[in-house]
C-alpha positions, 0 to 999 in steps of 0.5 A: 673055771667057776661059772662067770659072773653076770656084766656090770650093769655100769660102764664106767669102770673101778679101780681099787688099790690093795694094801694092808687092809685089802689084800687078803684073798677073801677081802679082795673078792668082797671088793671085786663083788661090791664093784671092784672091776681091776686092782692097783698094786702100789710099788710105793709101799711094801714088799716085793715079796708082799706084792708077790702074794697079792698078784697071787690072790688077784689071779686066784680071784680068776677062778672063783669067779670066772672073770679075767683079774685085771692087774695094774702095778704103779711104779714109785716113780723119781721122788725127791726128799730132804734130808734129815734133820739133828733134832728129827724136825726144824722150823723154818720161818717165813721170811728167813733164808734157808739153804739146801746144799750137798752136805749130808751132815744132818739139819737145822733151822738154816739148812739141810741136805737135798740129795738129789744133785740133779736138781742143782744144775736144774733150778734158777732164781725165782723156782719154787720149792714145796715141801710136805705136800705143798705145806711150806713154800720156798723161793729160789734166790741163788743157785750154784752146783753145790748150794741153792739159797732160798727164802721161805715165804710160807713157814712151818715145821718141817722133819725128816725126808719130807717130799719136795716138788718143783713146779716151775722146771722140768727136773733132768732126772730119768722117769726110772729110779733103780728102785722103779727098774727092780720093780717094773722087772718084778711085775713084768715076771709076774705077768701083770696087765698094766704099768703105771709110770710116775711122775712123767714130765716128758714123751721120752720118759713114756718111750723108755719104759714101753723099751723096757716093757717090750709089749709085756704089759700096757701102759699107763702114763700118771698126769702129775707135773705141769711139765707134763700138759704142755706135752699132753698130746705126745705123751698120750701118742706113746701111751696106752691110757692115761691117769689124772693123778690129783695129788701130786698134780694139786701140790703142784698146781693151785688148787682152782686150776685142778679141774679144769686141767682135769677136764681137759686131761680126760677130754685129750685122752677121749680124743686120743682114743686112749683110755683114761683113769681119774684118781686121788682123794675121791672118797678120801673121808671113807679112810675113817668114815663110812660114809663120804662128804656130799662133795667127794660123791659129787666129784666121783660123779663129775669124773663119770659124767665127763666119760672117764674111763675108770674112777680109782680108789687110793688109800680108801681100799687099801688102808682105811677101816671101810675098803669094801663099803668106799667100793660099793659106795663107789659103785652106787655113785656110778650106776646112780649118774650112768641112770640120769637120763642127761648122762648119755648126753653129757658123756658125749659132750667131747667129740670124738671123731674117727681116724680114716680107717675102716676100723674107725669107722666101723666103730663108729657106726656100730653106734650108731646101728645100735641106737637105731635098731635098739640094739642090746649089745655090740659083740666085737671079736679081738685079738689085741683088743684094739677094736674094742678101744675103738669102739668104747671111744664112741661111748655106745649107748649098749654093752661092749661083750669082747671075746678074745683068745687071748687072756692077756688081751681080755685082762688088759681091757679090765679098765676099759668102759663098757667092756665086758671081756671073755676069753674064748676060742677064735671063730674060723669063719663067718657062721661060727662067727655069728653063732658064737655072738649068740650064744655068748650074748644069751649066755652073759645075759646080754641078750634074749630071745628077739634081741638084736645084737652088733657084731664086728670082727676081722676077715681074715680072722685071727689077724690083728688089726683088720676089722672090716666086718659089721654084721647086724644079727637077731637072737633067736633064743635056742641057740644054746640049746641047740649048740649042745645037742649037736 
């Protein structure tokens, strides 16, 4: 393996979708250089057998730079369409009646086929339908199992299997299409990190795909339905983080009520302990520009500000004309607000108080041990990773240097802030314990000779679950030096 590259200076961490204009072995590590520190795989679009060759290219970005690749496949999810229409459009003006029946005869200006039965049985008069992004607005004023009448009340043009939402009800569909089980089975035999689940309307929809997954991946419950917030918590229970997903979330949504609900997305996550992804349209002008709007850069830096785990990038890596400039900008941005000398402040605005356990706790004063003492960094062993998710919950003022046997663990924490994973070799007892904090903090540079560091881990080692070791150690400076000549 190549010789690893130095940690982030930022804590908070960036996630780059690949695509046409990403995903060759070379642009992805001119991506993960500018900044890029995991890569989101979009089901949504391309082929299995394209989506095989990127997962390839992330995983080769391994040995080149010696860094776990971290992995994120995000399911399509159930996503309702119209049908199709005689002339490839029709327009529908406001005011008038337009139906959507089950007749898949292509449309007109007075009807067209929903194909989705589902949404028959579940619609009641005064539901609203958006179409095309929210461009147009229907109201519901009859629905039967065949035919749902309705009245546009705003109009334009609308074409061929244009998206449609339905905000005001919880839509009795499964959380995985046939499409989505093809595709989770796929990233799974490809050994990916995380899952993203689309479109969660419900805790159930998050317990089944974690009985699919069967503890293979992490992960991800995507935050777009209003049906989602009133069950925020106990979806958050059954996930392993959580994305506030903007878009279909702003379509769905009126626009003014967006941060707001992301505030308190990022804030029940922080809460929570789970890790937390804010995405959609942060650097959207970079699709064409090579520069962002004041306004995108100041949303980037909110996010950061309110203690998001990771900041992500959509079309802006991976089909616009600037992928590896958005990351890099991106990465300005962060490492901009995380040099504020208020952002320590800001970012521990949200309380994040322990559970009674001794882990908790631990990860709590080891905090705080930092700060007193000056520390520089604070060195956690881990085999499921589940102490390092304690501890970048409290937001530490120094580095998170992780080391774990585990690939898969030091993969997963790709998206984690402030942690910088390593896989290496377990300690067999207290001293090797101690030693290994030191001479992988010197190595990692995270450290230097009269240098105190924070080391936490669990006796019996090797046992998942059990931190109960809070040590406090000084870098004498030799100690690599010493460990090769004996």
């Amino acid at each position: 393996m190549a010789t690893s590259v130095e940690p982030r200076s930022r804590k908070v961490r960036i996630l780059a979708t690949l695509g046409p204009a990403s995903r060759s072995p070379e642009m992805i590590e001119k991506l993960f250089r500018a900044g890029a520190d995991a890569f989101r795989v979009n089901m949504s679009h391309g082929a299995q057998a394209d989506h095989a060759q990127t997962i390839a290219n992330i995983r080769a970005l391994e040995k080149t730079v010696g860094r776990p690749s971290t992995i994120l496949v995000d399911l399509q999810g159930p996503k309702l369409r119209v049908g199709t229409f005689a002339d490839g459009t029709a327009m529908l003006r406001t005011g008038a009646s337009f139906v959507l029946d089950r007749d898949t005869a292509p449309g007109d200006t007075n009807r067209v086929c929903l194909p989705h039965r589902e949404l028959f049985i579940a619609l009641e008069e005064g539901s609203r339908l958006l179409l095309d992004d929210g461009k147009l607005v229907l109201r519901v004023t009859s629905a039967t199992h065949d035919r749902i009448e309705t009245k546009v009340e705003v109009g334009g043009a609308l074409s061929n299997n244009k998206g449609l939402n339905v905000p005001d009800v919880v839509v009795p569909l499964a959380a995985l299409t046939e499409k989505d089980r093809s595709d989770l089975a796929f990233a799974l035999d490809h050994d990916i990190d995380w899952v993203a689940l689309s479109f969660v309307q419900r805790p159930e929809d998050v317990a089944e795909a974690r009985r699919m997954i069967q503890g293979r991946a992490a992960l991800l419950a995507k935050i777009e339905k209003p049906a989602a917030l009133e069950r925020l918590e106990p979806i958050l229970e059954l996930a392993d983080a959580v994305m506030v997903a903007r878009g279909d979330l702003g379509v769905e949504l009126p626009p003014q009520d967006v941060p707001p609900m992301q505030k308190r997305i990022v804030e029940t996550a922080r809460r929570m302990g789970r890790p937390v992804v804010v995405a959609t349209q942060m650097l959207e002008s970079m699709i064409k520009s090579p520069t962002p709007t004041r306004a995108e850069v100041s949303d980037v830096a909110t996010a950061i500000y309110d203690g998001a785990d990771a900041v992500m990038l959509s079309a802006e890596s991976a089909a616009g004309d600037w992928p590896e400039e958005s990351v890099a900008m991106m990465n300005s941005i962060a490492t901009a607000v995380e040099r504020d000398p208020g952002y320590a402040a800001r970012v521990h605005f949200t309380e994040t108080r322990p559970d009674p356990t001794t882990a908790d706790a631990l990860a709590e004063a080891a905090g705080a041990i930092a700060k007193t003492v000056s520390a520089a960094a604070i060195i956690c062993f881990t085999s499921s990773g589940s102490t390092a998710r304690r501890v970048a919950r409290e937001r530490p003022s120094v580095p998170l240097l992780v080391l774990t046997p585990k690939l898969e663990t030091a993969r997963r924490l790709g998206i984690l802030w402030g942690v910088h994973a390593v896989r290496t070799k377990d300690v067999v007892s207290f001293e090797d314990m101690i030693a290994k904090s030191k001479r992988m903090a010197l190595r990692h540079n995270m450290a230097k000779a009269g240098d105190r560091v924070i080391v936490m881990a669990g006796v019996p080692f090797g046992t998942p679950g059990s931190t109960n070791v809070l040590h406090v150690a000084r870098i004498v400076g030799d100690e690599l030096k010493r460990h090769n000549q004996s």
